[in-house]
C-alpha positions in Angstrom: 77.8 179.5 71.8 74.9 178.0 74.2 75.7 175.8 77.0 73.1 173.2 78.2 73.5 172.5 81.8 71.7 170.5 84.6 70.8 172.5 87.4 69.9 170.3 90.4 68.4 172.9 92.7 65.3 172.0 93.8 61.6 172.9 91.7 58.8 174.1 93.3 56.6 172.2 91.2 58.9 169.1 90.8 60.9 168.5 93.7 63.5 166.8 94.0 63.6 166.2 89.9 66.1 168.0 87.8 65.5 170.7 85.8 67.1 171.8 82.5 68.4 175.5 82.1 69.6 176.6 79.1 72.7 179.6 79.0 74.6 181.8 76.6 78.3 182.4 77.7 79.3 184.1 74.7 76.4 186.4 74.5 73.7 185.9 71.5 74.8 185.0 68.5 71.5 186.4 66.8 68.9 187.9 68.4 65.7 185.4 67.2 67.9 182.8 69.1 68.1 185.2 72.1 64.5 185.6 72.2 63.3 182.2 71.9 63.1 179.5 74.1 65.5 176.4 73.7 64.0 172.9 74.2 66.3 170.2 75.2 65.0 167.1 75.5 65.6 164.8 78.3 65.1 161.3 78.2 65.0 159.3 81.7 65.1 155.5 81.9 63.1 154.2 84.7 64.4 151.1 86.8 62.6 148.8 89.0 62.0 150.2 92.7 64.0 149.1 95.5 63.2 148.7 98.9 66.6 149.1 101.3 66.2 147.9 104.6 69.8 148.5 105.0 72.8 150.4 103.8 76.4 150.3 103.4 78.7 153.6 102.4 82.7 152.9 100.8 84.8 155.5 99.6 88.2 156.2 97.9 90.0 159.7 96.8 88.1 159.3 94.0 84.5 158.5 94.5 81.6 157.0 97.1 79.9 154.1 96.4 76.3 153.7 98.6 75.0 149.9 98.6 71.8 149.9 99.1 70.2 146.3 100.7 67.4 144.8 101.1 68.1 141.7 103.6 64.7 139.2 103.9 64.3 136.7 105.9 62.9 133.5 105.0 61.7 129.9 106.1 61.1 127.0 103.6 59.2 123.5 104.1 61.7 121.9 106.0 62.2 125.0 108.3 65.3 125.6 106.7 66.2 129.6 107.9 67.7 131.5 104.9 68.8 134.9 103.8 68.1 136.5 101.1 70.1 139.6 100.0 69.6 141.9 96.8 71.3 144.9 96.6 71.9 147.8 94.4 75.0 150.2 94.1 75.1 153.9 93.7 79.0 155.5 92.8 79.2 158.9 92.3 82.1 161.4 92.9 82.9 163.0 96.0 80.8 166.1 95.1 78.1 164.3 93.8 77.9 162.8 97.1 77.7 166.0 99.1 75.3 167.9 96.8 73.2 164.7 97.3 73.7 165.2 101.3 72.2 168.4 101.2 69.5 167.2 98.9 68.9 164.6 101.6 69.1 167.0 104.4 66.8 169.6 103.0 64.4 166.4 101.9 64.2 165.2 105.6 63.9 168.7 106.8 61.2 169.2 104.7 59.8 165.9 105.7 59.6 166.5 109.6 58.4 170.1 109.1 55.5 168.4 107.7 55.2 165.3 109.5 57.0 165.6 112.7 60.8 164.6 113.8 61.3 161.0 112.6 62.1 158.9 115.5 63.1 155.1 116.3 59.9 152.8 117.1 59.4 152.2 120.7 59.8 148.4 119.1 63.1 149.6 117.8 64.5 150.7 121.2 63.6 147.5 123.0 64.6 145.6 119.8 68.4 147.6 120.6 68.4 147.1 123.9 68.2 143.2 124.1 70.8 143.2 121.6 73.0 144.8 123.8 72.3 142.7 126.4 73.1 139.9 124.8 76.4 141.7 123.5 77.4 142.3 127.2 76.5 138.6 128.1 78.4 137.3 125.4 81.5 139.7 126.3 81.4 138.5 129.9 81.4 134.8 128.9 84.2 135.2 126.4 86.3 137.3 129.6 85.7 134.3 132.0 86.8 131.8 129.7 90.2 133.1 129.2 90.3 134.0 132.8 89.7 129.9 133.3 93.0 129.0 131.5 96.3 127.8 133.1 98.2 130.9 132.9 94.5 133.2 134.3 
C-alpha cells in the first residue's frame, strides 16, 4: 500500500513551496511499481495578493487564527478622513502554526544572511518616539484631573 504525503521541508530549487514524496509502508507490492516513479498531481489555486501592513494573532486549545490587515488611509473631496480596512484570515492548528514559525524563522534568517539584519527605519524610531510622548502627556493630564476633584 503507498502512502502520498506532503513533505513541507524546504527545496533547494523551490523554496519555500511544497514538495510531494511518494512512500511504501507495506513494502512493494510488485516490483515494476517499486521501480517506477509515482506522479501525483497537485493542483494549487492562486488568490489575489495581499499587502498586510498589520497583523493580529488569536488562539484557542484548538487552533491559531493570524489576521492579516491592510489599514489605508484616505481623504475624500470634502476632506472627510476615512479608514479603510481589508483583511484576510489564516486558521491553522497549533502545529501548523509552529512548523510555519520555523519556516518563518529560517526564511528571515536566510533573508538577513543575504541582505543584512532587518532593522526599524530611522523614520520608524522617531515615528515611536512622539507617540510615546504623547502617551506620557496624555497620562499626566488624565492623573491631574482626578487629582483636581473634591475628594484629591
Amino acid at each position: 500500500m503507498d502512502l502520498i504525503s506532503l513533505d513541507f521541508g524546504i527545496n533547494k530549487r523551490h523554496p519555500y513551496k511544497v514538495d510531494v514524496a511518494s512512500s511504501n509502508l507495506a513494502g512493494p507490492t510488485n516490483n515494476k511499481m517499486a521501480k517506477e516513479d509515482q506522479q501525483v498531481n497537485v493542483r494549487i489555486k492562486d488568490t489575489e495578493q495581499f499587502y498586510s501592513n498589520e497583523a493580529g494573532i488569536n488562539f484557542n486549545p484548538n487552533e491559531f487564527s493570524l489576521d492579516f490587515k491592510c489599514v489605508t488611509h484616505l481623504h475624500d473631496f470634502a476632506d472627510h478622513r476615512s479608514i479603510f480596512l481589508t483583511h484576510n484570515i489564516v486558521v491553522m492548528s497549533p502545529l501548523h502554526a509552529k512548523s510555519f514559525l520555523a519556516m518563518l524563522n529560517r526564511a528571515i534568517n536566510d533573508y538577513e544572511s543575504r541582505f543584512g539584519k532587518i532593522e526599524k527605519t530611522e523614520a520608524i524610531k522617531k515615528a515611536e518616539k512622539i507617540i510615546k510622548k504623547e502617551k506620557n502627556k496624555q497620562a499626566k493630564e488624565e492623573k491631574k484631573e482626578v487629582s483636581d476633584t473634591y475628594f484629591g
